[in-house]
N, C-alpha and C positions, 0 to 999 in steps of 0.2 A: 492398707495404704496402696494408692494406685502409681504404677508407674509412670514418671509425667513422658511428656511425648517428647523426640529428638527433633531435631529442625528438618531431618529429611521428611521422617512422618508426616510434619504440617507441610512442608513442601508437596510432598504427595495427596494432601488432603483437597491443599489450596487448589493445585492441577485439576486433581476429579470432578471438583467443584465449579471451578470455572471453565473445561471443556462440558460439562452439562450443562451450563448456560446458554455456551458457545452454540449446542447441535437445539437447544429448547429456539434461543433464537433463528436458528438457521432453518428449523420444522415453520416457524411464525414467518418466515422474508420469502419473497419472492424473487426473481431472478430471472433476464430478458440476455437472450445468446444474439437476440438482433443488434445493431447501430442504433443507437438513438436518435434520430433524427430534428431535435426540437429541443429546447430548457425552455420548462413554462415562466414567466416573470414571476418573480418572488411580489410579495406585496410590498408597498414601499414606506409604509407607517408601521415598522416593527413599533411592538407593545412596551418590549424592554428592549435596554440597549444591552446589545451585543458583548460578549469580553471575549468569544476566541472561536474562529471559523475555521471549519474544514471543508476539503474540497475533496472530494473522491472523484477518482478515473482511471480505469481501466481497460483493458484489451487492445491496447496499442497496436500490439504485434497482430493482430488478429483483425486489424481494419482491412477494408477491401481497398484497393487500388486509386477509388473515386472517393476515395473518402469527404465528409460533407466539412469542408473549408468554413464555413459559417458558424459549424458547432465548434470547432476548434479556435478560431477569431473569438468567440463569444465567449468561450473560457478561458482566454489569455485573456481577454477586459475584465473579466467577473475577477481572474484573483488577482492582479495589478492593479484593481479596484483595494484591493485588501492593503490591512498595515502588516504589522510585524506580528501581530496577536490574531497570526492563522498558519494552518498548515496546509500543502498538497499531497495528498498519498496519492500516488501511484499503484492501484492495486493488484497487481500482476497481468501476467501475460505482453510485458513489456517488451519479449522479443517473439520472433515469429516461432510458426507449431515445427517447421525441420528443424530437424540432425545436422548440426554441420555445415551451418549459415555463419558464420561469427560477422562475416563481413554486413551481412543483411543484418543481423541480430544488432550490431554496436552499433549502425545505420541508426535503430530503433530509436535504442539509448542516445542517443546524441541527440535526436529530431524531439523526445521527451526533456529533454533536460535546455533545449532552447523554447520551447514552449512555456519555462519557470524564469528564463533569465532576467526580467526584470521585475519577478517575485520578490516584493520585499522578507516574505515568512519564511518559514522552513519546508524543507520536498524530502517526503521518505517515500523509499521505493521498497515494496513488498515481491515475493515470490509466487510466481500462481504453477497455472499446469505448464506452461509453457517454458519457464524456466528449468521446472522438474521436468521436460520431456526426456529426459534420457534416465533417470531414477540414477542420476552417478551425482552426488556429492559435489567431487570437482568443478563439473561442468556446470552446474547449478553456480554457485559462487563466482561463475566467469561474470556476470553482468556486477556484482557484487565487489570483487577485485577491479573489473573496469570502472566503474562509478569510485572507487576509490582513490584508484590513479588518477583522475578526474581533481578529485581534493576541492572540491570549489564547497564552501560557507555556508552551510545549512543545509546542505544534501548528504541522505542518511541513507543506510538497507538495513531494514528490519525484518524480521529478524533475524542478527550477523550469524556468521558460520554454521549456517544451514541449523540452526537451534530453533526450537518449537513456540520458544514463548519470550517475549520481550516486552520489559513494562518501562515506561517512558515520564515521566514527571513531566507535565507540560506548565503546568504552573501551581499555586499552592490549592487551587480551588479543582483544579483537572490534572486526571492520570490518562493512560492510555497502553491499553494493553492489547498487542498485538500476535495473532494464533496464526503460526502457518500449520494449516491442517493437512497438508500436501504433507507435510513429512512424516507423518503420524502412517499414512498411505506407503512411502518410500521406503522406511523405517521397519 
């Protein structure tokens, strides 16, 4: 007779399983440290219709000073184009790379979070390096307790209290599972 498994086991099984996923994808994706400078037009005779849009963007904190107005214009239309059956992730690096900016850093988060304001869908905001620039827990969660003082309808940090993995039900057909691999690094 075998001994059956506890919930931590398959907790641990499920983890190892979906951080080998996690790094199988991340060996498959590519990855640009430059600005984008362009969104090629999507075609405009999708084949099926659509049930639920995401928008990914990143490196906020990490724009240059002239940053391009056009691309930013162009994705406030693209998600205010959108209904309720879409998300925005913000995928880290939402404040700047110093130590010891809060002023410049909350700058960040406010100038992102008016970028969403007349998003009809949901804005979750993820952790990247620049959150974790200091490897201190606390200071990490500063943008995470500021966005929650915030309190405003449909804006989320994932994953909360600096925790590795957050699964999100977005509707009966889609899950969403979010890895901060930063902290696996921190940790």
């Amino acid at each position: 007779m075998t001994k059956p498994h506890n919930l931590s086991t398959k907790f641990i099984h499920l983890f190892i399983g979906l951080l080998g996923m996690f790094f199988l994808i991340l060996l498959d994706s590519c990855a640009t440290f430059k600005e984008h400078q362009e969104i090629p037009l999507a075609s405009k005779n999708p084949s099926q219709e659509i049930s639920y849009t995401f928008f990914l963007a990143g490196g906020y904190g990490n724009a240059v000073d002239n940053s391009n107005k056009k691309l930013l214009e162009r994705f406030i239309s693209e998600i205010n184009k959108s209904g309720k059956n879409s998300t925005v992730i913000f995928t880290g690096d939402n404040i700047s790379t110093k130590t010891d900016s809060w002023t410049k850093d909350s700058t960040f988060v406010t100038e992102q979070m008016d970028l969403v304001k007349e998003f009809k869908g949901n804005t979750i905001f993820l952790p990247g390096n620049n959150e974790w620039k200091s490897y201190d827990l606390d200071k990490m969660e500063k943008v995470e307790d500021y966005l929650k003082d915030i309190d405003k309808d449909g804006i989320e940090v994932f994953p909360e209290n600096g925790c590795p993995l957050e699964y999100k039900v977005i509707n009966e057909d889609l899950d969403l599972i979010l890895i901060d691999s930063k902290w696996f690094i921190s940790n």
